[in-house]
C-alpha positions as CSV (number, residue, x, y, z in Angstrom):
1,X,10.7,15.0,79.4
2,X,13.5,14.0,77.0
3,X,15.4,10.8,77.6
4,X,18.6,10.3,75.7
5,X,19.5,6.6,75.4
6,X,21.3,4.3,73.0
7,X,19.4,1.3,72.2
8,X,20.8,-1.5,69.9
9,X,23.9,0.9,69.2
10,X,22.0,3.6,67.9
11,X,21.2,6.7,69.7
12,X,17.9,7.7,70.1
13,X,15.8,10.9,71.9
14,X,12.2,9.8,73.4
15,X,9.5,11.9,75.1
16,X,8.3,10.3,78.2
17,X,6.8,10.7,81.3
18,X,9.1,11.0,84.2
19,X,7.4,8.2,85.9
20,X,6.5,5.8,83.1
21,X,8.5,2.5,82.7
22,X,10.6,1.7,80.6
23,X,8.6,-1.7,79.7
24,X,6.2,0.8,78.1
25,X,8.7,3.4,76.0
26,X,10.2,0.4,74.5
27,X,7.0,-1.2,73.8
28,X,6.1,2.4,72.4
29,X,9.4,2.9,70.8
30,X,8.7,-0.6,68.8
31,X,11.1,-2.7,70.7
32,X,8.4,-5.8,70.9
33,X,10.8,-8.1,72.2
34,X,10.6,-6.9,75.3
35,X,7.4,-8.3,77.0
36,X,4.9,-7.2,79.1
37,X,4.5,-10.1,82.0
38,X,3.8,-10.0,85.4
39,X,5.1,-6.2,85.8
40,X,6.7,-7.0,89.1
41,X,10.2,-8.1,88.2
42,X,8.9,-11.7,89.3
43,X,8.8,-13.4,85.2
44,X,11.5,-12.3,83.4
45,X,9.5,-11.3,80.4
46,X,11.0,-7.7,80.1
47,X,14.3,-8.3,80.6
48,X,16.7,-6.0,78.8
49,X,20.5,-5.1,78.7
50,X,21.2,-2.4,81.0
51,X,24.9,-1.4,80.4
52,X,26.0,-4.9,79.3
53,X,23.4,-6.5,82.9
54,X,20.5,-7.5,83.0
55,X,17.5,-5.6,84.2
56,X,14.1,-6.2,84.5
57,X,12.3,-2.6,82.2
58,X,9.3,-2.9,84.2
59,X,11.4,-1.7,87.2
60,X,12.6,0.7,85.9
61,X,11.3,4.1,85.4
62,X,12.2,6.0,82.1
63,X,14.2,8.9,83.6
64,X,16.6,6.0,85.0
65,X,18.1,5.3,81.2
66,X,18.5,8.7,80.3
67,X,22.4,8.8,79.1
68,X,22.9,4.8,79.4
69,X,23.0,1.9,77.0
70,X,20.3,-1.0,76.5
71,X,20.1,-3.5,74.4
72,X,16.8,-5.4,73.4
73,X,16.7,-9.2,71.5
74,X,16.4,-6.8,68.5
75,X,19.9,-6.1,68.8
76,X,21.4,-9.4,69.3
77,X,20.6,-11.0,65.9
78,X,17.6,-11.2,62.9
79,X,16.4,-13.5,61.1
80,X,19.0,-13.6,58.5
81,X,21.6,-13.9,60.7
82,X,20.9,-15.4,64.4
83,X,22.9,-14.8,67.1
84,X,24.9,-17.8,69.0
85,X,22.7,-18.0,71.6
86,X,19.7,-17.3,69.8
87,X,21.0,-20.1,67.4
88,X,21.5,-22.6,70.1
89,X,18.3,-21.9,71.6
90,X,16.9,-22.9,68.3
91,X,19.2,-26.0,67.3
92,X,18.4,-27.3,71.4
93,X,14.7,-27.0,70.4
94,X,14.2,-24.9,73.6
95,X,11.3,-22.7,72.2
96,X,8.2,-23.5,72.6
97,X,5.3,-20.4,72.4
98,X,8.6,-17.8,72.3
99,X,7.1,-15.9,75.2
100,X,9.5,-16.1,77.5
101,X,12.7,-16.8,74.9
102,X,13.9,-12.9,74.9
103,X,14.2,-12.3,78.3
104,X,16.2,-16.2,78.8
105,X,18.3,-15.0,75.6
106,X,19.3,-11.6,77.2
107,X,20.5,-13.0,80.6
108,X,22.4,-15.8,79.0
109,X,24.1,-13.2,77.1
110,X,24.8,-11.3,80.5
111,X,26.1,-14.5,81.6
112,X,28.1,-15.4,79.0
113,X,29.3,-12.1,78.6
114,X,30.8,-12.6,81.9
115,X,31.5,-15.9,82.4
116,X,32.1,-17.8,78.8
117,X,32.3,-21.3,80.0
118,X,29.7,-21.4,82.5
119,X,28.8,-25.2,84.2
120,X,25.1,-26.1,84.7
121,X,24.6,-24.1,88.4
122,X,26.1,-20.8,86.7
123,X,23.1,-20.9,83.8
124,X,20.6,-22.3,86.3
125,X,21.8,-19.3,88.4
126,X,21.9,-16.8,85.8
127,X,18.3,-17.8,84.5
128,X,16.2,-18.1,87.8
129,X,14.3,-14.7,87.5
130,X,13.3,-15.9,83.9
131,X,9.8,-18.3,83.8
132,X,8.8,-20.3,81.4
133,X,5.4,-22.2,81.5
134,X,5.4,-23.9,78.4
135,X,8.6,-26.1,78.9
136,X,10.8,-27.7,81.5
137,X,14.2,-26.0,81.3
138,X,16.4,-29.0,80.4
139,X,16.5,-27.2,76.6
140,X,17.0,-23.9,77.8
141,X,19.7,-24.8,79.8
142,X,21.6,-27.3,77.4
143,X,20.9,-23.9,74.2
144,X,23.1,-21.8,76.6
145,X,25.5,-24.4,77.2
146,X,25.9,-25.3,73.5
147,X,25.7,-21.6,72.7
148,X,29.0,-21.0,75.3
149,X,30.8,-24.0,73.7
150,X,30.4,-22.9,70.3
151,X,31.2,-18.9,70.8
152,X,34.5,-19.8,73.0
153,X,35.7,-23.5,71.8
C-alpha cells in the first residue's frame, strides 16, 4: 500500500505493508535516528514526533501515519547547525554511546514544545519511557533544563 506522510517538513509517498511498523519504513526510508530497541514501547529508542507528540514507531503500524506529520532527530538540527536541545545535551555532557540520545531529544522537544519552562518533575516526567544504560540521568535532565532556559530566557 501507499502511505502519504510528511516527514522533517517534506512530503513523502512510501510502499509498505499494511502491517509493518513504522520503526522499520523509517529505518528503510533512511531515517537512522530512529532506533531499533526493545520493540515493545518499553526503551524509548524509537521515539518520533507524531503530530508535534511523542510516539513510540515500533507501536505503530505504517497505515497509522498515512496523512499525518512526523518528525525524526533528522529534522531537528545537523551538524552545522544543532538544535537547542541537541546543543544542550552536548554542552551538559549528557551523551555518552548516543543510543538512547534521539529518542530523550524528541520527547524533550514534546515537552518543551508544551511546557517552555518545565521544573525538574515535568523533564523527569516527560523522559520516563526513554532508558539510558550508559549514564545516570543527572546530565540529561540538567541538557533539557539548560536547553528550556536558553530557548525562552
Amino acid at each position: 500500500m501507499q502511505i502519504h506522510v510528511e516527514v522533517n517538513g517534506k512530503r513523502l509517498t512510501w510502499e509498505a505493508h499494511p502491517g509493518e511498523s513504522l520503526l522499520s519504513v523509517l529505518r528503510r526510508e533512511g531515517f537512522l535516528s530512529v532506533k531499533r530497541g526493545c520493540e515493545e514501547g518499553d526503551c524509548g529508542a524509537c521515539t518520533i514526533l507524531l503530530d508535534g507528540r511523542s510516539a513510540r514507531a515500533c507501536l505503530l503500524l505504517s497505515a497509522q501515519v498515512e496523512g499525518r506529520r512526523i518528525t525524526t532527530l533528522e529534522g531537528l538540527g545537523n551538524a552545522d547547525r544543532l538544535h537547542p536541545l541537541q546543543q544542550a545535551f552536548v554542552d551538559s555532557g549528557a551523551v555518552q554511546c548516543g543510543f538512547c540520545t534521539p529518542g530523550m531529544v524528541l520527547s524533550a522537544k514534546a515537552l518543551l514544545d508544551r511546557v517552555p519552562r518545565p521544573d525538574e518533575e515535568q523533564v523527569r516526567e516527560a523522559l520516563d519511557g526513554n532508558l539510558c544504560r550508559c549514564t545516570g540521568y543527572k546530565k540529561i535532565i540538567e541538557a533539557v533544563l539548560l536547553a528550556a532556559q536558553r530557548m525562552n530566557p
